[in-house]
C-alpha positions as CSV (number, residue, x, y, z in Angstrom):
1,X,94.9,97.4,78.9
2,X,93.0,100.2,77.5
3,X,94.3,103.3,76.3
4,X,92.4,106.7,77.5
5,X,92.8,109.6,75.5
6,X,94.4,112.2,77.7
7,X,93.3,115.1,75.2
8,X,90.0,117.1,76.8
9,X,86.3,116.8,74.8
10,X,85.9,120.0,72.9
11,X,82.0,119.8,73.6
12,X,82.4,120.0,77.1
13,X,84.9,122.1,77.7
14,X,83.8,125.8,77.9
15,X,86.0,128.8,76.2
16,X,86.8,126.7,73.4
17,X,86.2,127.9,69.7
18,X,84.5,125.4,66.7
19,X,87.5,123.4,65.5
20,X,89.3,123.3,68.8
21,X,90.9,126.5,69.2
22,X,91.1,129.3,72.6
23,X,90.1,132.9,71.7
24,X,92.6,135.4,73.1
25,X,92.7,135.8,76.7
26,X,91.1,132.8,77.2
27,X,93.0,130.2,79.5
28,X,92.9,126.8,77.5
29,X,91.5,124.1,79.5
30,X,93.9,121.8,81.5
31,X,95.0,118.3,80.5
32,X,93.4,115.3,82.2
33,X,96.1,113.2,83.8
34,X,97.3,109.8,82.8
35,X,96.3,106.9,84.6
36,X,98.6,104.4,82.5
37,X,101.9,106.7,82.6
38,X,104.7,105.2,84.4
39,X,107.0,102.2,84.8
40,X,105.0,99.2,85.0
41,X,106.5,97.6,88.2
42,X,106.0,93.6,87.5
43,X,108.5,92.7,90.3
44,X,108.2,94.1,93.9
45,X,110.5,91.8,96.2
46,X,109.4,92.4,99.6
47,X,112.6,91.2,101.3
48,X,116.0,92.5,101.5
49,X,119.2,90.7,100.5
50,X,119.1,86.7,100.5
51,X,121.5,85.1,103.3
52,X,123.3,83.5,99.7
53,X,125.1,86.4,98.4
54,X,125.7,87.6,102.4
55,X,127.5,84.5,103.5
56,X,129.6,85.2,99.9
57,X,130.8,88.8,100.8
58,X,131.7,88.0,104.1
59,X,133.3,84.9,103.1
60,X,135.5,86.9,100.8
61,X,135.6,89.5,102.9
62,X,137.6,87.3,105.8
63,X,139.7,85.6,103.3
64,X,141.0,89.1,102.1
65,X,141.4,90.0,105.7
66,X,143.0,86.7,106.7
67,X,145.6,87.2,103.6
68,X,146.8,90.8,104.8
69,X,147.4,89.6,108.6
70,X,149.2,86.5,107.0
71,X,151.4,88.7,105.0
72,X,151.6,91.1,107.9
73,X,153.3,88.2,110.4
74,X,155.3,87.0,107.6
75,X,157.1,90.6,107.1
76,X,157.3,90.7,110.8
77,X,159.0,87.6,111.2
């Protein structure tokens, strides 16, 4: 990767004083943007959830449900 100075060149940039500096009433130039700025994404799944943890959740999902209507007859009764 190599880094690019985001700073603008002094020698082309017009309104600028010797050493860097903006006279008054002068608008100082803008920055240039930065290409490498950003979260550097290395992982980009292009699926949704995996049928593993699916089954899981509504495994555990109907085994809560079946307790509660167990308990449910059993109160009844």
């Amino acid at each position: 990767m190599s880094h690019i100075n985001p700073d603008p060149e002094p020698e082309r940039s017009t309104g600028l004083e010797p050493g860097g500096g903006v006279p008054p009433g002068e608008t100082p130039p803008a920055e240039s943007s930065l290409p490498e700025a950003g979260p550097q994404e290395t992982h980009n799944p292009t699926r949704g959830w995996s049928r593993g943890p699916l089954i899981v959740i509504l495994l555990v999902a109907a085994l809560i449900a079946a307790f509660f209507l167990a308990y449910a007859l059993v109160l009844i009764l």
